[in-house]
Phi, psi and omega in degrees: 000126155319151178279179178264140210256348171311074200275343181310301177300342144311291165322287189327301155357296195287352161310330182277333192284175167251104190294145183276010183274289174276141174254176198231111183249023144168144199288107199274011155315312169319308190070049188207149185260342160286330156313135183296151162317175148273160185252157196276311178322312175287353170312141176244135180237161181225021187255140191033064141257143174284000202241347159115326213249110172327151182197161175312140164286357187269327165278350178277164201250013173206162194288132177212151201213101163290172126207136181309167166274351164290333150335295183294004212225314212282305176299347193357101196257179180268008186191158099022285184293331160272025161272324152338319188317301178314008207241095156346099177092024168242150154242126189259152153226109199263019206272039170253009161127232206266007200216159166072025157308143213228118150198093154348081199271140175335143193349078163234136165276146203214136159240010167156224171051191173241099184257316181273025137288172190190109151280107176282189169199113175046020177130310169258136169337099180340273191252125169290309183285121176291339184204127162244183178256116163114350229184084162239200206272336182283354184290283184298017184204134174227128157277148178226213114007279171327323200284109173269352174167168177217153188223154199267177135211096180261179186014251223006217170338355203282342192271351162268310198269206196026214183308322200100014168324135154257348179279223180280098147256128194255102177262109168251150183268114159331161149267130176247158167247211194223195167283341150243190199247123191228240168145144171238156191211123181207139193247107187267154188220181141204151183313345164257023164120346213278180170207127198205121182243131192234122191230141169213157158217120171238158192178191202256120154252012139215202169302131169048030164228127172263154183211150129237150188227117198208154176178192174204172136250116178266160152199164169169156169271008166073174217255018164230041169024073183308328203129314168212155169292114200255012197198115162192171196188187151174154191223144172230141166239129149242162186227124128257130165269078215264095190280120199256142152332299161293353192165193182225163162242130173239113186260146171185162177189139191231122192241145173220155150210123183216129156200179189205160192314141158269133190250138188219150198304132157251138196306143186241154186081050189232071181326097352247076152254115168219218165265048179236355201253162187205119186306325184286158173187205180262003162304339199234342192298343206249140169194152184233169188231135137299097191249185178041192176318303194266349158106056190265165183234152193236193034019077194230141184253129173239007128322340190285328163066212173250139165191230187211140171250041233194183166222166170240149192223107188204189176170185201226188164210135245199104191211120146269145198241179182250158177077050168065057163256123193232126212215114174241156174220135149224146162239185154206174166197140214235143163169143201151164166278150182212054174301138170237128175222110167212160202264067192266141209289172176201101151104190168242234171335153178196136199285161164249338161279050146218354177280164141249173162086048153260119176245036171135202186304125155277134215229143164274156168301306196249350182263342196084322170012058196284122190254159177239188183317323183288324209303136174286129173218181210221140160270170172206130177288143167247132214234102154253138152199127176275096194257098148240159188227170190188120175199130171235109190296080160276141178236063193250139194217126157261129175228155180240171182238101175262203177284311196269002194209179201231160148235144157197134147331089125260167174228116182261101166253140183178111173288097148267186173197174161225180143221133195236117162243106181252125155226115210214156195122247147064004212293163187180150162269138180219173191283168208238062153219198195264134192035056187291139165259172175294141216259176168219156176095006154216151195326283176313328184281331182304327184265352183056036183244155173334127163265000169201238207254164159251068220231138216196132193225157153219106169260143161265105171186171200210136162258191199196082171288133151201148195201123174261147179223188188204156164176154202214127164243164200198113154297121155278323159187189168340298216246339154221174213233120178218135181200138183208206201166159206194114191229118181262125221216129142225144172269133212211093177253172179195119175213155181218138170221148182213112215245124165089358151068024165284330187095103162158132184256142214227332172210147209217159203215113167201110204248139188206079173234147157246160162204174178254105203239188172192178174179139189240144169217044181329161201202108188232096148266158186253335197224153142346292196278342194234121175210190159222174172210137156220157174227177186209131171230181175222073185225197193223142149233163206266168176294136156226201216327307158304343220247323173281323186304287220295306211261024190321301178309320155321297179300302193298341195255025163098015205243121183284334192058045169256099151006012189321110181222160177214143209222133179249140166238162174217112198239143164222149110170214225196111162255133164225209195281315165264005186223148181214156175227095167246140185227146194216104190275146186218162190210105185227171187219138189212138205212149174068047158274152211247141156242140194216117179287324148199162184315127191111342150285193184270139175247155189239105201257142166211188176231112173240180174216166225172135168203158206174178196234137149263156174215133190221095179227142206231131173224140172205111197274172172308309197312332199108347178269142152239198181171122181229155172214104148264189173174141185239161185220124156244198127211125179273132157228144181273094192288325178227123174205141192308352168240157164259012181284015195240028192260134158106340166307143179273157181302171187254160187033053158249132160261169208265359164200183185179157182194156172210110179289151195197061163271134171248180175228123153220130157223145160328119168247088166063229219255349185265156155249145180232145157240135204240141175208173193207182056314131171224082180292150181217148168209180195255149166332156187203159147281128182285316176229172189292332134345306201045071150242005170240104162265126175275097184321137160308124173204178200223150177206082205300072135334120150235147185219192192209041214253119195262109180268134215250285176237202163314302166264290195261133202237146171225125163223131218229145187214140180232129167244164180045059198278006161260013166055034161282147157297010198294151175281142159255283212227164189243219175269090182274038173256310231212078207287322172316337198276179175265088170214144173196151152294102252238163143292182173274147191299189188284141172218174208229115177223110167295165161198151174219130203207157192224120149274124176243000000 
């Protein structure tokens, strides 16, 4: 049999599927617990074929993880990166706020940022570099409405087709529309204040064209309540689709201007400090700084926090060709700011009768106040950094089909650039309370110079992807499967830097390498629903801009900074109409990871290797119960590193398991159906450094919700996160992991919603 070659009619499919982060235990068009489930055998997933062309997810030969958008509506989440949680084999740390994310792939080493994430739009790369300083790819995506599903895909296929990502790709899907015409209108509220209105409509404006169009507008003072609006936006999408006799053409652009408080580690073991406190407020966002050579000074509100300003613009063209020939394009383009401003700590706690270089009554900068010796204070750093980015992305892949096989061809081209104006540093003492201000009357704060280091950039550069890849599956018969690809990549950096904004370039970039990745696989089911897979790949990821600036010297004495990685899978699993179980054992070795404690420092190249289980397993009785558990168990160790008391050490901030429970109940309530659901994410003790002398304690945490559907159109929902107020540790201080500074998740907060279907 062919595989089916629609991916539109795939996507559709999937309503009917069941994602495996919430399961939906019963179809509430009905309103009835007597309705059939969805079946766990029919998920279709459509992220990693090289060829494009959708299949049972039960039949795939890698790890793959959906979710719907009533999933995405349900888990509500606050950010992008914390929609992640759900994904097996991720560990997110979403507590700097709505930007600016930490996320972690089974054993891959991270000292932060995303470098193994890859964020798709319909297929294509956002941003090809996943992590810049200051910049990963959930920085730069926001959800809403629009989002018809998102699909998880780690390591298998990821290090041959699209970019070579070898870590996580997350491919979000548009919503398209149909012939008829429909539309949502849903007004979100929360105990902290927000106001957030989100609308879509989609339908036909001609014979076989289609349009959907959505977005939303927010404000709120965000869920550590700053004070001010600290969190605020809009966003607009249109999608059009257009139906061909042979395939479809797709068009779309997505506008954004969103950004939000950067919430940064605070000391901690601190009397009322917890995880609700945050240095900024209105007292301290407005500042000004001193920078370069001639000591000239600025201004900045760094309430502005971090977020995005720009659009993606892409589509796609879908062709069936005659003689089995199949033809796909996606592009995409990207351009925008992507600014970071925030009050970042240096060091910890501090007596104010105890600094030096007091030269009288000390004062707050905005109230006049006179503080006295006992007072607590901090230095805090003010963080400027001005980011635009630009990249345009092509994907073209031909396959042809015979009765046992798939072929396919492709070519991935793709231009970016960045520009960076950094002023970091910046330190001043301010008072050591929430949205504590800057003090006056002592020197260093007084003079607008660094009360400790400084550094300042004004940089440049443009890359150059191009990568031809192959790839092939062959039925062998009824119970296997074999596929395997090939990729040739060469990397094209050009970088300027200019350290201390003096006008003299200080480190100069000009990178021309190729490799090679591949990845192979078998796939034996014995039953329709039941099987194994195991694969082995081979890819990289390669150096960009930051990565020669942290290592120069590495780089000038012949070190390629190339990223190396290699990953073995072993897979079982088994669907059936109400149940489904994947279990996926993985084993990786990743060599020439780069750590750097902050710009300017010295970098540290190691090596790790990891091996571990993901577990994604979905049950849904008749009753109205579901009930999912994923969960991951690794163990990392650290095989090469320039010191060696630190050889045999685990990567820092991989836990050593992690698990998340998701049972819901849907029943008839009077003329309503109701759905009652929970979480109880948990994850183990972590490290702050590659040392393991700072441990970041283990905690567990409860998310509960509600969803009424009131008719036919109208739904209410109500969701509390974190409803026992922990305290759990993300990240401790990575300029300084001794010092007492750490990141909290977010406190408990509450978000209504009410939304009307048309």
């Amino acid at each position: 049999m062919k595989p089916q070659l629609n991916t539109r009619l795939s996507a559709l499919a999937l309503l009917v599927a069941m994602p495996s982060t919430l399961a939906l235990a019963n179809d509430n068009d009905n309103n009835s617990n007597n309705s059939e489930a969805p079946s766990q055998i029919e998920q279709i997933v459509v992220t990693g074929k090289a060829s494009g062309m959708a299949g049972l997810r039960v039949d795939a030969s890698y790890a793959m993880t959906n979710v719907s958008d009533e999933n995405i509506s349900r888990l509500a989440p606050k950010s992008t990166a914390e929609l992640l949680t759900a994904v097996p084999g991720v560990w997110a740390e979403s507590s700097g706020g709505v930007a600016g994310a930490n996320v972690f792939v089974r054993g891959f080493p991270s000292t932060g940022d995303a470098p193994f994430l890859s964020i798709q739009l319909n297929g294509a790369v956002i941003y090809p570099p996943s992590t810049l300083s200051f910049l990963e790819n959930s920085s730069i995506f926001r959800l809403d409405e629009t989002i018809h599903f998102m699909e998880a895909l780690r390591g298998g296929s990821n290090p041959v087709i699209s970019h070579g990502q070898p870590g996580l790709t997350t491919n979000f899907l548009l919503k398209e529309g149909s012939d008829v015409t429909e539309g949502l209108v849903k007004y979100t509220t929360s105990s902290y204040g927000s106001q957030r209105l989100d609308g879509v409509i989609s339908g036909q404006l001609a014979d076989r064209l289609y349009f959907m169009a959505g977005g939303y507008i927010q404000r709120s003072e965000g869920p550590r309540k700053t004070g001010f609006t600290s969190e605020e936006g809009h966003q607009f999408t249109l999608n059009l689709t257009k139906e061909l006799d042979n395939g479809t053409i797709n068009l779309y652009t997505r506008q954004t201007d969103d950004h939000g408080v950067w919430h940064l580690p605070v000391p901690l073991n601190v009397e009322g400090i917890d995880n609700s406190f945050t240095q900024i407020g209105p007292n301290n966002r407005l500042a000004r700084i001193g920078y370069g050579p001639d000591g000239e000074t600025q201004s900045f509100d760094f309430g502005e926090g971090r977020g995005w300003k720009g659009g993606i613009t892409g589509g796609s063209v879908d062709l069936d060709l005659s003689y089995d020939w199949r033809l796909v394009y996606r592009f995409s383009h990207i351009s925008g700011q992507a600014n970071t401003l925030g009050l970042v700590p240096e060091g910890g706690p501090a007596r104010l009768g105890d600094l030096s270089g007091i030269n009288g009554p000390v004062i707050g900068a905005a109230t006049g106040r006179v503080y006295g010796e006992d007072t607590r204070v901090q230095q805090l750093g003010r963080w400027v950094v001005l980011k635009d980015i630009d990249a345009f992305t092509n994907d073209l892949a031909l396959s042809h089909t015979t009765d046992n096989g798939v072929y396919t061809l492709g070519y991935f081209d793709s231009r970016y650039s960045v520009k960076d104006w950094w002023s970091i540093g910046n330190q001043a003492w301010h008072v050591l309370a929430k949205g504590g201000e800057l003090l006056q009357g002592i020197d260093c704060n007084d003079s607008l110079q660094s009360c400790s280091w400084n550094y300042d950039i004004d940089a440049t550069g443009d890359g150059h992807t191009r990568a031809f890849y192959a790839a092939a599956e062959y039925q062998l018969n009824e119970q296997w499967r074999v596929d395997g690809g090939i990729r040739h990549e060469n990397h094209q950096i050009t970088y300027l830097v200019d350290e201390g904004l003096d006008g003299n370039i200080t480190k100069a970039v000009d990178y021309d390498e190729s490799k090679v990745a591949w990845t192979a696989g078998v796939n034996w089911m014995w039953q329709r629903n039941m099987g194994i897979f195991a694969r082995v790949n081979r890819g990289q990821k390669m150096p960009y801009f930051d990565d020669f600036r942290d290592n120069f010297d590495a780089f000038t004495s012949g070190d390629k900074l190339i990223n190396e990685i290699t990953q073995y899978e072993l897979g079982y699993k088994w669907a059936e109409q109400n149940y489904s179980l994947y279990l996926t054992g993985f084993m990786n070795e990743a060599k020439g990871e780069l750590f750097v404690a902050r710009p300017g420092a010295p970098a540290e190249v190691l090596t790790t290797e990891a091996y571990g289980v993901e577990i994604d397993f979905n049950y849904m009785a008749r009753n109205g119960l579901a009930i999912n558990l994923n969960s991951t168990l690794q163990n990392t160790e650290i095989t090469n590193h320039p010191d060696e008391l630190v050889l045999g050490n685990r990567a820092m901030r991989q836990p050593r398991w992690q698990a998340r429970l998701t049972p819901s109940y849907g029943f008839d309530l009077g003329a309503m159906f109701a759905t009652v659901y929970g979480t109880l994410a948990a994850v183990s003790d972590r490290y702050a450094d590659n040392g393991n002398t700072v441990t970041l304690k283990g905690y567990s945490k409860i998310d509960l919700g509600m969803q009424l559907e009131i008719s036919d159109q109208l739904t209410a929902q109500l969701s509390i996160a974190n409803l026992t107020d922990k305290a759990g540790l993300t990240e401790g201080d990575p300029r300084n992991p001794t010092a007492p500074n750490g990141r909290y998740i977010m406190p408990r907060s509450a978000e209504f919603s009410i939304s009307y279907r048309f």
